[in-house]
Each structure stands twice: as structure tokens, then as C-alpha cells.
N, C-alpha and C positions, 0 to 999 in steps of 0.2 A: 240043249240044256236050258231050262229055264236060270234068269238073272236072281241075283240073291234079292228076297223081301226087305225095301225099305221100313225103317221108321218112319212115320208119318210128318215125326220135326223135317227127317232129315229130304225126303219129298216134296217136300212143302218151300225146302229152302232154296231162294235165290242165289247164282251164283254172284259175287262181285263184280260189276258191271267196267269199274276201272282196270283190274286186271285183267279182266277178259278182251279189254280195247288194246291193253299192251300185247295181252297176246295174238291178236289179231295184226298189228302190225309189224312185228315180230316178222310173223309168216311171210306177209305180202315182201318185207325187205330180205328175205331171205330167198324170195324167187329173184330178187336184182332190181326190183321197182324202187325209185328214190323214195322214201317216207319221211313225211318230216311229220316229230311225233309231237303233237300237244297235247296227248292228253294224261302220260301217268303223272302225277305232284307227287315227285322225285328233283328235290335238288341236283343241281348239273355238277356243283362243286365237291371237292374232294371233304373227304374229311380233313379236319386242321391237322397238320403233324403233332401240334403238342396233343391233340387226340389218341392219335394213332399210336403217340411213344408212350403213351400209358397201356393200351392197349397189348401191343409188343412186349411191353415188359412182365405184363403180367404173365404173357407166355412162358419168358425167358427162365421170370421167379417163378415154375411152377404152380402159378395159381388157375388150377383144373379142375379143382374138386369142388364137391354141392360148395353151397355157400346156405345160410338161413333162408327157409325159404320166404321169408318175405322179405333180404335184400341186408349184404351184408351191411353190418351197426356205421360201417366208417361214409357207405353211402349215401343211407340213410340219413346220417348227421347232415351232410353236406346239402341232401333235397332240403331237408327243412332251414338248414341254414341259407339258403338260397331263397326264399319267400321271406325271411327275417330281412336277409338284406335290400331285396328287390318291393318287396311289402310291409315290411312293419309287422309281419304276422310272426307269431310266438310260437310257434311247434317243437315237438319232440321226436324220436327216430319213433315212439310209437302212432305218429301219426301217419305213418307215411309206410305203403308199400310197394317194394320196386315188382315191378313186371316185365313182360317180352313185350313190349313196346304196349301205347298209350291203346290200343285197339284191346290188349288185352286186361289193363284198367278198369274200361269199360263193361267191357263181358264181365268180370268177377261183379263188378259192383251191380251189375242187373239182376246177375243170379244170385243174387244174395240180398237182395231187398224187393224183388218183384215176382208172381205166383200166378197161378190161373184166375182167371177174372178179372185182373188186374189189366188197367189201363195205364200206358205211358206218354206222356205230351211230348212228340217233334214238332219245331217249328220247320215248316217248308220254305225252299228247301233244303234239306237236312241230308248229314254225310251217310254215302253209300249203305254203310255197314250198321245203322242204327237200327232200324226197322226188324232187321233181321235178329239181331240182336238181342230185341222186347223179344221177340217171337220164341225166342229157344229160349229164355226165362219162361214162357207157358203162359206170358202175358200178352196185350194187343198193343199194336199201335192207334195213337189219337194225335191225327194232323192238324196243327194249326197254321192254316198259310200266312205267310208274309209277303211284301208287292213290289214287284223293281220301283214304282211309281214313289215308295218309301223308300228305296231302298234296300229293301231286304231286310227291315230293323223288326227283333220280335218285340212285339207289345204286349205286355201285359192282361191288356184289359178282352185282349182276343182269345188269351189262355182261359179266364173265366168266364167266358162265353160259349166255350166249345165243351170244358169242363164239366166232368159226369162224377158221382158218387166212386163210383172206381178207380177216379184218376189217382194213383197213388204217386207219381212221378212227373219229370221232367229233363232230358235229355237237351244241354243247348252248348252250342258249340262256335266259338267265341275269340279271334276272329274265325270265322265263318269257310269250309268248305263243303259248298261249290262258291261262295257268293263272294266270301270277302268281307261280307258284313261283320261291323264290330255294333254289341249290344250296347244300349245306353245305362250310363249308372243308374239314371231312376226305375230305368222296365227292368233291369238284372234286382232291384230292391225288391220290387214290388213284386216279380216271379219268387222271390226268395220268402217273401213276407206270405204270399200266398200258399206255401208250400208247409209253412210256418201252421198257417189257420187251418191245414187240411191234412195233417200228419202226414205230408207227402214229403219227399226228397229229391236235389235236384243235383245231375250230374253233368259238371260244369266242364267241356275240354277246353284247354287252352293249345293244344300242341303250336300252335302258331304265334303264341304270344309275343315271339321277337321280331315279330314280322308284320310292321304296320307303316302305314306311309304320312307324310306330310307334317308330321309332328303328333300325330295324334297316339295319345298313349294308351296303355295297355288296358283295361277294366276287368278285372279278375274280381271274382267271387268267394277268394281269400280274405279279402277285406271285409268280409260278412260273416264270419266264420264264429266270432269271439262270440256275435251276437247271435249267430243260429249252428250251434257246433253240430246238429244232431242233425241237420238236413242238408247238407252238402257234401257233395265226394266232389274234388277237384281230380282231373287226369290232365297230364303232361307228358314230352314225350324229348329227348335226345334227336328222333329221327329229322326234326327236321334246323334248330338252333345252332346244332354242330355236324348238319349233313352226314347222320347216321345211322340212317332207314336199314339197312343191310345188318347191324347190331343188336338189332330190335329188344329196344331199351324205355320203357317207361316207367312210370308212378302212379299211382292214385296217394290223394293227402284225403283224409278224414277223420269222424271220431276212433278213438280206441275201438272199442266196441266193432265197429262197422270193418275197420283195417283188420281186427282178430277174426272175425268171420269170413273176409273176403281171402287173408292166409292160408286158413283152412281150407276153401273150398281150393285154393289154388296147389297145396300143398297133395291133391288128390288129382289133378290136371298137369299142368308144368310144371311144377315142384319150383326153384328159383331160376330167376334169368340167367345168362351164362354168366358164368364167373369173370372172364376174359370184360365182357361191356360192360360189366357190374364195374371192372374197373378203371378203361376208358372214361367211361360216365362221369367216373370220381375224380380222373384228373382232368375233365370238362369243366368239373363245377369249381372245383381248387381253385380255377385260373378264372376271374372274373376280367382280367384286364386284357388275356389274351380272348377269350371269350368274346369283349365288346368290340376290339378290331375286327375280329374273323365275320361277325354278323353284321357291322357295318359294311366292309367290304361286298357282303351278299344285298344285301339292302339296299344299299345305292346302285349296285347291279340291278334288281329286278323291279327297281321303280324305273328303270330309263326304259326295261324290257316290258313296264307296264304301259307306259306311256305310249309305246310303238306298236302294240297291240290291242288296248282300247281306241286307240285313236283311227288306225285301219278298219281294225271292224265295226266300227261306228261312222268308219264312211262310208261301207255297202248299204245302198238304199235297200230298206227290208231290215236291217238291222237296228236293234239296239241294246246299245251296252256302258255301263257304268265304268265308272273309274273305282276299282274295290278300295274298299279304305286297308285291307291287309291280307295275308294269306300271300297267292301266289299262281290267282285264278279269273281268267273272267268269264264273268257269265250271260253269256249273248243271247236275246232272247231273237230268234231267226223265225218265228214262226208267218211272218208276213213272206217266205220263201217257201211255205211247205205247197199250197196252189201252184206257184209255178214251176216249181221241181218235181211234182207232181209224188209229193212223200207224203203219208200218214204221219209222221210226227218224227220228234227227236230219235228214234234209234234206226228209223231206214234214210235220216238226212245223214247221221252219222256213216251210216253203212255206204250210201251212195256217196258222200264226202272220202272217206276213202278208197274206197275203191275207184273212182273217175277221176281223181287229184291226189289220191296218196297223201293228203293233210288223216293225221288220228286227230279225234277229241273223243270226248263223253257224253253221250246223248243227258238231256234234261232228266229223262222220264224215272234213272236210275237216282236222282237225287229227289221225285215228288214233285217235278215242273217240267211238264212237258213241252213247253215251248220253247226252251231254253235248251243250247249246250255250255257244256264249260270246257274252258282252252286252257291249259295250263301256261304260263309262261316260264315256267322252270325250264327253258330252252336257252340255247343260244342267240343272241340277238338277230343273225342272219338268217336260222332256221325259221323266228318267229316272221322275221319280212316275207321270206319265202312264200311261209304258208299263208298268212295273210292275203299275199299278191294271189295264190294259187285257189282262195275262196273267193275273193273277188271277182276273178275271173271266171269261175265257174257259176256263181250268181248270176252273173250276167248274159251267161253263155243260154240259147235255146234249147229243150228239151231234147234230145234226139227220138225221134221216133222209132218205135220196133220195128 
């Protein structure tokens, strides 16, 4: 029997390279091999109970059925009252629509502002599901790289350098995964300014935005909004603020206009989020005090976990890696290791990393840098020394021969 005729999108499409590393070591620990897994960005901690008891209740109260589909009104208040308090920004519930977590945000807002022949700007490297993303809107991607030697900061002045008559877009993502990198307020101005001069639009995610280190604060693109309403779609997300990836609960914030059409297209797709995290959500954002406990608690956790995992793998000769400014990720550029491990690049170092050490990561090449993996530290403190110890060692170890 011959297999059913793809579509050519759906042919064309890449699977997600982070899920496919989950499930790859899945397997391997499922034969009894110890795996210690760095690489899904999945918080380790629970949901907060005062989460979960909104959650529960809503079961309890029967609340099962559709909700609007672009996110019931009491929600909605709440996202936008949430930027009011956190930013100074003035929204309304018609600003704001709830989705199945911040990936699906995204997706609406692509297909609904980008077309054939149409060009999108990611800066490199850029999250997994971007790319793919432009592509099933019927539009391309346009790479701007960015450089560990910076940073990993996008600039500005490199988006109108790469910039063609098609760019209709821009995709940045803020703080940064794989990198960690947080943009600067002048390049988030002057990308926004630029987008401004070129009837283009730029889709700002912050899902990580409560997750930054040293004191360094948040730079959202809500604060640019009064003066450019028509060229920004902000997306956020629950999944990672209140450790609720499993709920999959997002938002996009933009113009009217932009929110009623990306409704529409979703209202032909998903129709609304669950009911049940629609309301979780809402008693997420209610509690702003229990809220800031819950994420300091995680925050102070995954800078001690940052510390002990940049600092390891910045001691393997052949390495180098940054201290991320946020997120919950680093991103090790190992490629002075591929000659003597004798690998073609990030995803047979990845491949031989697990399989000879039982360490998972993410090869580079899935995020547009091939030299680089990224480790997540959303691990256990122990699990991260382990694996650490267990790269190290194998760095150093001699090739075995066939």
C-alpha cells in the first residue's frame, strides 16, 4: 500500500528538535540507562497550589464549557491589568487574546499578518519553532545573526543590513531562548522604529520575562506600544511564571484590529483555551503577592543552578559559555570539540553526548548556530553537577576507535 500524499507545507516541515531530544531520552531511560536530562526548558517545580486551587475549583464549579473564544472577559481583564501594573501600559480586554499557550500566539499572529513572498527577520539564534512557523504562513525566513563575542544582543543596525523590500516582519524574543540574551532598550527602539518606517510588524515574546538575573530588569516592548500601536503583537505565556507548561495557557496583546483577526483565524483552529486554565490563569494573576514569592523562590533557585552550570562548562577546555542574563538556558559553543570527538557538528555531538554519557541537550543547529548546544538548567542542582562532571569527562576521554 502506498503512504498517503503529503502537502508540501506539511513535507517540508521540520519536526521540533527539543521534543524530539525529550523523546529520545525518554527511550534510552526507559531501557534502565541513567539519563540525566538537560535539555527540555521545562521547570522542575510544581505549580503553586494557590494555582492549582483555582484550577480544581473550577472543575468542582463546573466550569467546562466553550468560553469566548478569544479568552473569557474576567481573564482578559486581568492580562491587561497585569501590564498596567507591571508597565504603566493602558489596555483593554479588547487588546488581548488568550490562547493554548504563547507558541500558539505566535502562530495566529504569523498567519494573520504574513503571505507569500513575504519575508520574516529572526535574529540568530532564535527559538526552535520560529522558522517553521514563517514557513506555514507561506512566507520565508530572513536570518540575522547575532555573536556570543556580543553576546548574543540583536542590533538593530544588522536588521537593515540584511533587510530586503519583502521584509514585512520581525520575530524577537526577549529574554532569549536558547541564549538567554535580554535586548537592549535602544535596539528594541530602533527595531520597532524601523518597522515603523517600513510598514512592517514586530512579534515581541516575552514568555520568560520573570526570569532574569543580577538585578537586571525586564525590557518589554509594551512600553512602545502608545507610540507604535499598530506594529506590535506582544505574546506571553503562564507556562513558565507559574510552572504551567502542561496547561498550555497563553496571550498575545495587540491592536484591536490585529486581536479580531487573529480571533477569527483561531476561532476556525482551537476555538478557546481550556476553560479549567483559562481559570487557573485568572487566579495566577489575582494574586500578585503570592505570585512574587512563588518566582522568587524559582529565581534564586536557578541562578545558584546557573552559576554551577556555566561555571563547569566553562571549565572544559574547548568550551565556551556565557553567564545568560535570563531564561533558563546555556548556551555552550563546544565547537572547538567537534575535530576531536570526531562529530560533524551539533546534532551527532548531541547524539554521541547521549548515547556514551546518557547527558540529553539540544544541538545548536535546531536553534540557527551550529556550533553551540544549549543545556537547560531547569534541573536539579545534583543532576546538573552530574551531567556537568559526565561532559567533562568525556571531553577528555580519547576517541575509541572502531
Amino acid at each position: 500500500m502506498r503512504p498517503p500524499r503529503l502537502s508540501r507545507r506539511a513535507a517540508a516541515l521540520a519536526p521540533s528538535s527539543t521534543t524530539a531530544v525529550a523523546r529520545k531520552a525518554k527511550a534510552l531511560a526507559a531501557t534502565g540507562v541513567d539519563v540525566v536530562d538537560l535539555g527540555l526548558g521545562e521547570p522542575d517545580f510544581p505549580t503553586p497550589d494557590f494555582v492549582g486551587a483555582a484550577g480544581i475549583a473550577a472543575i468542582e464549579s463546573g466550569r467546562t464549557r466553550y468560553t469566548d473564544v478569544a479568552g473569557e472577559p474576567a481573564l482578559r481583564d486581568a492580562i491587561a491589568e497585569k501590564y498596567r501594573r507591571e508597565h504603566g501600559i493602558a489596555l483593554s480586554r479588547e487588546n488581548v487574546l488568550v490562547t493554548a499557550g504563547a507558541k500558539q500566539a505566535v502562530f495566529n499572529a504569523c498567519q494573520v499578518l504574513f503571505e507569500a513572498e513575504d519575508e520574516v527577520a529572526l535574529f540568530c539564534p532564535y527559538w526552535v519553532s520560529f522558522p517553521e512557523m514563517v514557513r506555514l504562513s507561506g512566507a520565508s525566513p530572513l536570518y540575522v545573526p547575532t555573536e556570543l563575542e556580543t553576546h548574543w544582543k540583536p542590533i538593530a543596525s544588522d536588521l537593515a543590513e540584511r533587510a530586503t523590500e519583502r521584509t514585512r516582519g520581525v520575530i524577537l524574543n526577549s529574554p532569549n531562548n536558547p541564549t538567554g540574551a535580554v535586548v537592549e532598550r535602544e535596539q528594541l527602539e530602533s527595531i520597532v522604529e524601523w518597522c515603523e518606517a517600513r510598514d512592517s510588524c514586530m512579534i515581541f515574546d516575552e514568555t520568560y520575562d520573570r526570569f532574569l538575573y543580577d538585578g537586571r530588569p525586564h525590557v518589554t516592548a509594551a512600553s512602545l506600544r502608545e507610540e507604535h500601536p499598530d506594529r506590535i503583537v506582544l505574546t506571553g505565556a503562564a507556562s513558565k511564571t507559574w510552572a504551567m507548561t502542561g496547561w498550555r495557557l497563553g496571550w498575545a496583546i495587540a491592536s484591536r484590529e490585529l486581536i479580531d483577526a487573529m480571533a477569527s483565524y483561531q476561532s476556525h483552529s482551537t476555538s478557546n483555551a481550556s476553560s479549567i486554565s483559562q481559570r487557573a490563569a485568572l487566579g495566577a494573576l489575582s494574586d500578585p503577592a503570592q505570585t512574587d514569592e512563588a518566582v522568587a523562590r524559582m529565581l534564586a533557585e536557578y541562578g545558584r543552578r546557573r552559576e554551577t552550570m556555566v561555571s563547569g562548562l566553562a571549565a572544559i577546555p574547548g568550551v565556551r559559555c556565557l553567564l545568560p542574563e535570563g531564561a533558563f538556558y546555556a548556551f555552550a559553543d563546544v565547537s572547538a570539540l567537534y575535530g576531536a570527538k570526531q562529530v560533524a557538528g551539533s546534532a551527532e555531538f548531541c547524539e554521541r553526548l547521549l548515547s556514551e554519557t546518557g547527558v540529553a541537550a539540544v544541538p545548536g543547529d535546531a536553534f540557527g548556530e551550529d556550533d553551540c548546544v544549549r543545556f537547560s538548567f531547569a534541573a536539579p542542582l545534583a543532576s546538573i553537577e552530574e551531567g556537568v562532571g559526565r561532559i567533562a569527562a568525556w571531553a577528555a576521554a580519547p576517541v575509541r576507535s572502531a
